[in-house]
mmCIF file of the N, C-alpha and C atoms, coordinates in Angstrom:
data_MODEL
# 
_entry.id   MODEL 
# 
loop_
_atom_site.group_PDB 
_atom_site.id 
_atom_site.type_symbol 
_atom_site.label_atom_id 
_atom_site.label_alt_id 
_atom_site.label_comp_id 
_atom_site.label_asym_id 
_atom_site.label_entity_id 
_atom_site.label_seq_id 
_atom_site.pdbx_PDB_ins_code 
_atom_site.Cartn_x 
_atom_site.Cartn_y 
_atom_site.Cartn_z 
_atom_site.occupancy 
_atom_site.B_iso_or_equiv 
_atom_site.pdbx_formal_charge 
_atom_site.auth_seq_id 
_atom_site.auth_comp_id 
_atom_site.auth_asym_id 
_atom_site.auth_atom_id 
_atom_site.pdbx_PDB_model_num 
ATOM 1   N N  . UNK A 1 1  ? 50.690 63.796 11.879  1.00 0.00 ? 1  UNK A N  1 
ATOM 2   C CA . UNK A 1 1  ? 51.249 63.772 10.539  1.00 0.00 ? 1  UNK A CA 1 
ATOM 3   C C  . UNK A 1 1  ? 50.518 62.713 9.721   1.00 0.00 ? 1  UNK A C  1 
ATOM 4   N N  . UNK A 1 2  ? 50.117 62.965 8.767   1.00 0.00 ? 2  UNK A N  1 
ATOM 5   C CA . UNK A 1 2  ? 49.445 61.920 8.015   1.00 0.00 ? 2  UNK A CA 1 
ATOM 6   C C  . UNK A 1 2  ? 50.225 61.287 6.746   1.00 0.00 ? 2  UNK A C  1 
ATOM 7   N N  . UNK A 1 3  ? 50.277 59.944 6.843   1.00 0.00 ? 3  UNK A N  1 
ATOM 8   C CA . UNK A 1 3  ? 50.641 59.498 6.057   1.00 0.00 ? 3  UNK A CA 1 
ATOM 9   C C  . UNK A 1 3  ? 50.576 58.873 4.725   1.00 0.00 ? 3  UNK A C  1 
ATOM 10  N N  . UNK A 1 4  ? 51.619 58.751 3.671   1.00 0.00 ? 4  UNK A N  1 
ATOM 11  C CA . UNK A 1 4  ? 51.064 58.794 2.334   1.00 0.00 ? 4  UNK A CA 1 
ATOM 12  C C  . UNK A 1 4  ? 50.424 56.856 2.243   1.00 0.00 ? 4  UNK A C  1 
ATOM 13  N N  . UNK A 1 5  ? 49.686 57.127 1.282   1.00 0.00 ? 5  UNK A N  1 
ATOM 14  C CA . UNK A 1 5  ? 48.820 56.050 0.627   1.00 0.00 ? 5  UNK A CA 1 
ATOM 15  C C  . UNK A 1 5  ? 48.618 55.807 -0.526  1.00 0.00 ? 5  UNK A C  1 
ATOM 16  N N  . UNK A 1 6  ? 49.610 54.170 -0.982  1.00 0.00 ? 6  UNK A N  1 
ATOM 17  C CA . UNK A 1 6  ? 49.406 54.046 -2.257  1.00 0.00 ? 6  UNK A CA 1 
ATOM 18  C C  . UNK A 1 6  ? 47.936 53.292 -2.569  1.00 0.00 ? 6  UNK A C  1 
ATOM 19  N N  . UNK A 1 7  ? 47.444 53.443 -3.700  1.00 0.00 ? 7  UNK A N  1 
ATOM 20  C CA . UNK A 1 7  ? 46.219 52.909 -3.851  1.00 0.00 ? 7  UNK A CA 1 
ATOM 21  C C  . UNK A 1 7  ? 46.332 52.664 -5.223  1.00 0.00 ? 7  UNK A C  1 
ATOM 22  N N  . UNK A 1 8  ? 45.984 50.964 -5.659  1.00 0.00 ? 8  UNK A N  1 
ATOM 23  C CA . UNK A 1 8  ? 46.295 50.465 -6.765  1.00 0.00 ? 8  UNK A CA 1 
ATOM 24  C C  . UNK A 1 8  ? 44.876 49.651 -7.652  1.00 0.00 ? 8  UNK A C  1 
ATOM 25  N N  . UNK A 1 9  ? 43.962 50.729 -8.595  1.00 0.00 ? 9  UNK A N  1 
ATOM 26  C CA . UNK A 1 9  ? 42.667 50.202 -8.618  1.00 0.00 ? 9  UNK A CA 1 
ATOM 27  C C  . UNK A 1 9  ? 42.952 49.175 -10.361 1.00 0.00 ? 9  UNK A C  1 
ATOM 28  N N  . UNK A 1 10 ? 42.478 48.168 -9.653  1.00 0.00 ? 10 UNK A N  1 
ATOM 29  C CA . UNK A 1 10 ? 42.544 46.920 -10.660 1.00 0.00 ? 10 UNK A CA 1 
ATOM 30  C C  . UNK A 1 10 ? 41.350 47.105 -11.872 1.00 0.00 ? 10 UNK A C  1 
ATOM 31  N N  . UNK A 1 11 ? 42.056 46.536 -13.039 1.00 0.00 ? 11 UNK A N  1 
ATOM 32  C CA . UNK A 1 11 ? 41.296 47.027 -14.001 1.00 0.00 ? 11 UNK A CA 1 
ATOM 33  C C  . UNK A 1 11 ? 40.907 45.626 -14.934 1.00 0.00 ? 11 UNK A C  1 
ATOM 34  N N  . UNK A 1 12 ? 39.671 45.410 -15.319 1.00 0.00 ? 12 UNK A N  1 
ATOM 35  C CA . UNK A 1 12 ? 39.613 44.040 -15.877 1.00 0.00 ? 12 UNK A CA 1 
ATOM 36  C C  . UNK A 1 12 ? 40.474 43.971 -17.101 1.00 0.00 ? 12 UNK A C  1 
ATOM 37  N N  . UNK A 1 13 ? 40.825 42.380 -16.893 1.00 0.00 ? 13 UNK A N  1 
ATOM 38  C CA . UNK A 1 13 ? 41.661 41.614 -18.230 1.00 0.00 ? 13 UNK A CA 1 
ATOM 39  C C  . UNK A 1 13 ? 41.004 42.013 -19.160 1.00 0.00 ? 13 UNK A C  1 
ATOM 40  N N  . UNK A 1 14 ? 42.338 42.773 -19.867 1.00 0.00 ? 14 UNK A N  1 
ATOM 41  C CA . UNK A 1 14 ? 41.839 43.258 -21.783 1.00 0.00 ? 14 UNK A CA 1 
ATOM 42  C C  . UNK A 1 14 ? 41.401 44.477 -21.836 1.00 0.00 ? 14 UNK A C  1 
ATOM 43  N N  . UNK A 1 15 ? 41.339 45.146 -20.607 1.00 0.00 ? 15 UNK A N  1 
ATOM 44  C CA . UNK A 1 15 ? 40.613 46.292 -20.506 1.00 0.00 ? 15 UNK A CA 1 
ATOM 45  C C  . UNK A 1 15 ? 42.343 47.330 -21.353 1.00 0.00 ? 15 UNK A C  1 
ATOM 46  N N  . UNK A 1 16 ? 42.979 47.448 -22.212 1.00 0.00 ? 16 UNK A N  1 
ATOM 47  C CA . UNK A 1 16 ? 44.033 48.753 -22.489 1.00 0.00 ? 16 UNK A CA 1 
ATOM 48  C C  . UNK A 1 16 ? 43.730 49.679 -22.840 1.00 0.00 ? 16 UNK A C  1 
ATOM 49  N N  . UNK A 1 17 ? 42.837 50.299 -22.586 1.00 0.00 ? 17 UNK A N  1 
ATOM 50  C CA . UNK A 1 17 ? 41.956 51.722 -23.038 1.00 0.00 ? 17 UNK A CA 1 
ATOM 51  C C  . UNK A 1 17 ? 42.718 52.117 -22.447 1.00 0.00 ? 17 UNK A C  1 
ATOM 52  N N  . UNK A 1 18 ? 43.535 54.062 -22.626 1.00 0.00 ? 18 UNK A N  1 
ATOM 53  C CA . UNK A 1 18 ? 43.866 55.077 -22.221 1.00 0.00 ? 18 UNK A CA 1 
ATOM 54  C C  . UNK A 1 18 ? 42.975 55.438 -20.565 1.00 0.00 ? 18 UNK A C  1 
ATOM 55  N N  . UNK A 1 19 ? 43.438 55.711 -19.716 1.00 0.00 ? 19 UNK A N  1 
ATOM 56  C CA . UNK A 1 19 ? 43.211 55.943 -18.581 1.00 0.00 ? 19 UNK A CA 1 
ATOM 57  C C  . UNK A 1 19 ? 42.241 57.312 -18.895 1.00 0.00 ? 19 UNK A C  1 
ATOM 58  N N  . UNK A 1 20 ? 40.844 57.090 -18.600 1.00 0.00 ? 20 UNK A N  1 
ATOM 59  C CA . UNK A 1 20 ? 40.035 58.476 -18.541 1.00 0.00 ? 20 UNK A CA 1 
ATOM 60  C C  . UNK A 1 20 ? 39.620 59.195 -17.268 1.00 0.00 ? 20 UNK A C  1 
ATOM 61  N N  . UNK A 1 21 ? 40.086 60.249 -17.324 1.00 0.00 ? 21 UNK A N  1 
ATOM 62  C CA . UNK A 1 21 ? 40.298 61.080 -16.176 1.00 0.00 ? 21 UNK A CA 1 
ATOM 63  C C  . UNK A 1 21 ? 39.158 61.494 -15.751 1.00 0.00 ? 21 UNK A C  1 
ATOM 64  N N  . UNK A 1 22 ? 37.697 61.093 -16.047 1.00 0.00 ? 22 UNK A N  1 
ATOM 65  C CA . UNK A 1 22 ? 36.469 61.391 -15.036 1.00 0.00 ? 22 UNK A CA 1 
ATOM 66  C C  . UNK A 1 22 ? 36.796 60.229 -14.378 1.00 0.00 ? 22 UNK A C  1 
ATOM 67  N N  . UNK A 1 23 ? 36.805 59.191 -15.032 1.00 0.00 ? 23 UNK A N  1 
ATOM 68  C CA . UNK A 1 23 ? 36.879 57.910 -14.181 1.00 0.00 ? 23 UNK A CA 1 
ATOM 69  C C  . UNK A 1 23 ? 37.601 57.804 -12.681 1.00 0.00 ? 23 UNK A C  1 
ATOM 70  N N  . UNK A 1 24 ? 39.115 58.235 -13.341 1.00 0.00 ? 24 UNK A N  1 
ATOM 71  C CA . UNK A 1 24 ? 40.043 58.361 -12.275 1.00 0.00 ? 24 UNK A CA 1 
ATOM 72  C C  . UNK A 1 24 ? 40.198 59.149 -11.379 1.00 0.00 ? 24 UNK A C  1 
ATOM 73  N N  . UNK A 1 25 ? 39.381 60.176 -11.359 1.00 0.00 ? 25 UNK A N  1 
ATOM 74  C CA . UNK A 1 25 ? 38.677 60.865 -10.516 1.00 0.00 ? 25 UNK A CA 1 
ATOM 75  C C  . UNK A 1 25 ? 37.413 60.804 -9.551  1.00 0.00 ? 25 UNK A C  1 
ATOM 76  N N  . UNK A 1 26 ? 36.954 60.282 -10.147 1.00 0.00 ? 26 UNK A N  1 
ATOM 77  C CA . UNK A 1 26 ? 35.339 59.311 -9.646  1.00 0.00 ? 26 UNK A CA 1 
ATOM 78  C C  . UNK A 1 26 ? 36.067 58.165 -8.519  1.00 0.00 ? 26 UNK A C  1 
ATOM 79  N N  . UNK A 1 27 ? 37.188 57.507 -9.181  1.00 0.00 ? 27 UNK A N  1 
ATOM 80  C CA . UNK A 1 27 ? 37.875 56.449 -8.297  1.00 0.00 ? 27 UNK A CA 1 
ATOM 81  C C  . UNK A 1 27 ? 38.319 57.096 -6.870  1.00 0.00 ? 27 UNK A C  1 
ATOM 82  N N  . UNK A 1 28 ? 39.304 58.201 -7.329  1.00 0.00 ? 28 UNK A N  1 
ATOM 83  C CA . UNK A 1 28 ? 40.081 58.807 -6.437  1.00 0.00 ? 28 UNK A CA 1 
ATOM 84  C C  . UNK A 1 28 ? 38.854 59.211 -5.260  1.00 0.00 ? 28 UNK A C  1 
ATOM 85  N N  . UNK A 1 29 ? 37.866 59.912 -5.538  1.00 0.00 ? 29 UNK A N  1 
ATOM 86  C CA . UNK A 1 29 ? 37.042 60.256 -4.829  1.00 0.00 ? 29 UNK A CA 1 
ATOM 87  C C  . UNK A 1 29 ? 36.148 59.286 -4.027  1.00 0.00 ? 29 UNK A C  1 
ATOM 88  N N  . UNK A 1 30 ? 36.143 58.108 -4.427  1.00 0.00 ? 30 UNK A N  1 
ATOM 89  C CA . UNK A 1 30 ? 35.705 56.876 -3.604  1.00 0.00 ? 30 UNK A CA 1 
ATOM 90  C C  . UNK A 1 30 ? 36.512 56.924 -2.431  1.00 0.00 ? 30 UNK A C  1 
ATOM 91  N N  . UNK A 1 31 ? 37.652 56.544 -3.228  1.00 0.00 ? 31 UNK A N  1 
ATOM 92  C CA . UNK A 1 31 ? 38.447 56.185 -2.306  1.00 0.00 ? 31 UNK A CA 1 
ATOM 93  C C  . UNK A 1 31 ? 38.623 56.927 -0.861  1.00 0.00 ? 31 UNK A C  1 
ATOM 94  N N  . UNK A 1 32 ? 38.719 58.190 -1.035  1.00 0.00 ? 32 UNK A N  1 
ATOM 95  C CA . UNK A 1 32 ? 39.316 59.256 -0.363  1.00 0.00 ? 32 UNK A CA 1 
ATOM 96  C C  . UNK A 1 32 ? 37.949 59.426 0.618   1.00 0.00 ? 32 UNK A C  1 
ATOM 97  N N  . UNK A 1 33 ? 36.603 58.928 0.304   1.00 0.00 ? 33 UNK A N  1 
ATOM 98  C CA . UNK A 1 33 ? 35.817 59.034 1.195   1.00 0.00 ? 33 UNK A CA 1 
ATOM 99  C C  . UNK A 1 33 ? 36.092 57.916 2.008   1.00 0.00 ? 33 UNK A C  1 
ATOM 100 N N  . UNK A 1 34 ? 36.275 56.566 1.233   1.00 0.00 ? 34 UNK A N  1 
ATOM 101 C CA . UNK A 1 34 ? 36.692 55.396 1.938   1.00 0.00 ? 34 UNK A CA 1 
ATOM 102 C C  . UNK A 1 34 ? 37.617 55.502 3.127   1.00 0.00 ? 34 UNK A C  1 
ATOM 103 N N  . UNK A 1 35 ? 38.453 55.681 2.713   1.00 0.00 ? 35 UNK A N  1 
ATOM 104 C CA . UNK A 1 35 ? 39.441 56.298 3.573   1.00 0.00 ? 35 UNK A CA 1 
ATOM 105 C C  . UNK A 1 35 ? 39.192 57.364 4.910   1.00 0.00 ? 35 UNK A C  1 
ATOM 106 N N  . UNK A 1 36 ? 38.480 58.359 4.622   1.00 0.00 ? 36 UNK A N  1 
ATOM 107 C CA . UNK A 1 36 ? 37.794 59.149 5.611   1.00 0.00 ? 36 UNK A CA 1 
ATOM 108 C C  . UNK A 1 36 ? 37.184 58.631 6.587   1.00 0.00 ? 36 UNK A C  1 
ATOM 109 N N  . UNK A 1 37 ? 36.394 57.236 5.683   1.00 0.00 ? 37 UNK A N  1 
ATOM 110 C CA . UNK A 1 37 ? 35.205 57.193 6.808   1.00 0.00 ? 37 UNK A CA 1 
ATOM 111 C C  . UNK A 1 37 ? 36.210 56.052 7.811   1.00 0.00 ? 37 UNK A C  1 
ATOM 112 N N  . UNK A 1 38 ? 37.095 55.358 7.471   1.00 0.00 ? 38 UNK A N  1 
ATOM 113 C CA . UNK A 1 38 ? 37.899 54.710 8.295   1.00 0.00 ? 38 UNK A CA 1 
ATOM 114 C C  . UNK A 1 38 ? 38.530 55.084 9.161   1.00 0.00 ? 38 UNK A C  1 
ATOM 115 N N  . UNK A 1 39 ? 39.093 56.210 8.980   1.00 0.00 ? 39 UNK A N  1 
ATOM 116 C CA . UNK A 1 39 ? 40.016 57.425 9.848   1.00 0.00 ? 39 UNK A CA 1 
ATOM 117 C C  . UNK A 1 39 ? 39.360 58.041 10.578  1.00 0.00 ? 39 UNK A C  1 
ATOM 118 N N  . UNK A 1 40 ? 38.101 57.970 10.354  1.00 0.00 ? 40 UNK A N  1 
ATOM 119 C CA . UNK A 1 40 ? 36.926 58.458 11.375  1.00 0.00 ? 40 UNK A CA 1 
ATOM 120 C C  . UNK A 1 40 ? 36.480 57.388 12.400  1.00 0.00 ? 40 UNK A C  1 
ATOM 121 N N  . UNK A 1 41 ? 36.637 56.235 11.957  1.00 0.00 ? 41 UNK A N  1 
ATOM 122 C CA . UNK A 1 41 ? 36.330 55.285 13.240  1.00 0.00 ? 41 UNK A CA 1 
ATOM 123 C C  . UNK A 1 41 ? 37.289 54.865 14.019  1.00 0.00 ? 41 UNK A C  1 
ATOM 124 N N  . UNK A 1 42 ? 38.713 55.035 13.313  1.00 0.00 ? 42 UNK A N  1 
ATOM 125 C CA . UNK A 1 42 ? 39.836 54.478 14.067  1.00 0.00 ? 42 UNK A CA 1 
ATOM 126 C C  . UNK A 1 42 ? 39.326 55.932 15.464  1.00 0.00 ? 42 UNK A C  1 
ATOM 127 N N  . UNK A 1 43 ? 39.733 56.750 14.994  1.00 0.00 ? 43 UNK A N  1 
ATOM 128 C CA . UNK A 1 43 ? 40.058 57.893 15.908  1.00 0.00 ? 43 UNK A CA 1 
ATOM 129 C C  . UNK A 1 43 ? 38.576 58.502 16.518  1.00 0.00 ? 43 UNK A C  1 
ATOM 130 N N  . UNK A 1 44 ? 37.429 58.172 16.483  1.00 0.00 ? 44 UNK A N  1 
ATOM 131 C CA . UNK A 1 44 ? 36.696 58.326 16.910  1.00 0.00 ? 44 UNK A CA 1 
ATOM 132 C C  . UNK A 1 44 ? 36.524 57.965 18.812  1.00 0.00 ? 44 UNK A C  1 
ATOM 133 N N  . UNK A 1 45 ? 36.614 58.779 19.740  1.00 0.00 ? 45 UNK A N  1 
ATOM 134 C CA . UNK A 1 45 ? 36.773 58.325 20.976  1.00 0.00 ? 45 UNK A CA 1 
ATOM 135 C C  . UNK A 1 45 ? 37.891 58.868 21.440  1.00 0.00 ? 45 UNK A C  1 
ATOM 136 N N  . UNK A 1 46 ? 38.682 58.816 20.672  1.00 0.00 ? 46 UNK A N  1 
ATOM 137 C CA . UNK A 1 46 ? 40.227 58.794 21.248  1.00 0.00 ? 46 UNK A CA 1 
ATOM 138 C C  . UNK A 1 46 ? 40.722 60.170 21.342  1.00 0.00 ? 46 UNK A C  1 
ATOM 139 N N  . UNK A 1 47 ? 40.458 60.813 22.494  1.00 0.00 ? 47 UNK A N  1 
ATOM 140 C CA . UNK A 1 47 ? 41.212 62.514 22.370  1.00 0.00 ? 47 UNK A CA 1 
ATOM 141 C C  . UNK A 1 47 ? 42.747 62.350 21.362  1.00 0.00 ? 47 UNK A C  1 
ATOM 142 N N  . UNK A 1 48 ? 42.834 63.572 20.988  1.00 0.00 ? 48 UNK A N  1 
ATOM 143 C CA . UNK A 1 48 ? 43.996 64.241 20.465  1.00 0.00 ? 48 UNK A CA 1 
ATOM 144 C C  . UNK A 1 48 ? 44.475 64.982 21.634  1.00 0.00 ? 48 UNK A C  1 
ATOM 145 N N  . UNK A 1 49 ? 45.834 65.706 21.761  1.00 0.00 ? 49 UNK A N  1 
ATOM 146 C CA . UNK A 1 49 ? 46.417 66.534 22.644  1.00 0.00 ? 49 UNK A CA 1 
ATOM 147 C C  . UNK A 1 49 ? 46.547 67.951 21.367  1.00 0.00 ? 49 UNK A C  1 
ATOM 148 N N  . UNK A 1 50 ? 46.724 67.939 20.248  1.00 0.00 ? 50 UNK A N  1 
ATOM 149 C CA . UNK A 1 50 ? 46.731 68.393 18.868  1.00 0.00 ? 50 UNK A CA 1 
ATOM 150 C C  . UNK A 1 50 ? 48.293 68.425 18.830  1.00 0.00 ? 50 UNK A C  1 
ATOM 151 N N  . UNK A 1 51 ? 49.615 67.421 19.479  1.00 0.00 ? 51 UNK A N  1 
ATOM 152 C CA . UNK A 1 51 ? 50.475 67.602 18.474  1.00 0.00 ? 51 UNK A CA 1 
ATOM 153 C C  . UNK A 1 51 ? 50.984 66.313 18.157  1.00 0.00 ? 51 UNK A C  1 
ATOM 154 N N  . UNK A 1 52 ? 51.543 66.571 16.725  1.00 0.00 ? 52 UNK A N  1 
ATOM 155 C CA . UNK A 1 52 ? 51.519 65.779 15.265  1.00 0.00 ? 52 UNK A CA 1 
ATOM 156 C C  . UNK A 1 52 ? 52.744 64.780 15.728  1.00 0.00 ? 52 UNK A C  1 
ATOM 157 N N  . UNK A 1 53 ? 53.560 65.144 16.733  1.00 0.00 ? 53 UNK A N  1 
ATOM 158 C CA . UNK A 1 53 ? 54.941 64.913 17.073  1.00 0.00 ? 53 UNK A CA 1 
ATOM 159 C C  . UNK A 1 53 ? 55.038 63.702 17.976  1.00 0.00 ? 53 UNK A C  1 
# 
């Protein structure tokens, strides 16, 4: 079962521009590789049986 992940990307002082959605997408997509490639080393080695339970 995978679990949820908050992720909180800091934005420089003074920066109140409207949130632009290539950006926050560009972010999201960092991240989500970031994330991958971590979840790939934790579990790298380590059989699965494949249940979630």
């Amino acid at each position: 079962m995978q679990r949820p992940v908050r992720v909180v990307w800091c934005v420089p002082e003074g920066d109140v521009a409207e949130a632009d959605p290539a950006r926050l997408a560009r972010l999201w997509a960092q991240t989500w590789l970031a994330l991958s490639d971590k979840l790939g080393e934790t579990v790298r080695g380590h059989p699965t049986s494949g249940d979630d339970a």
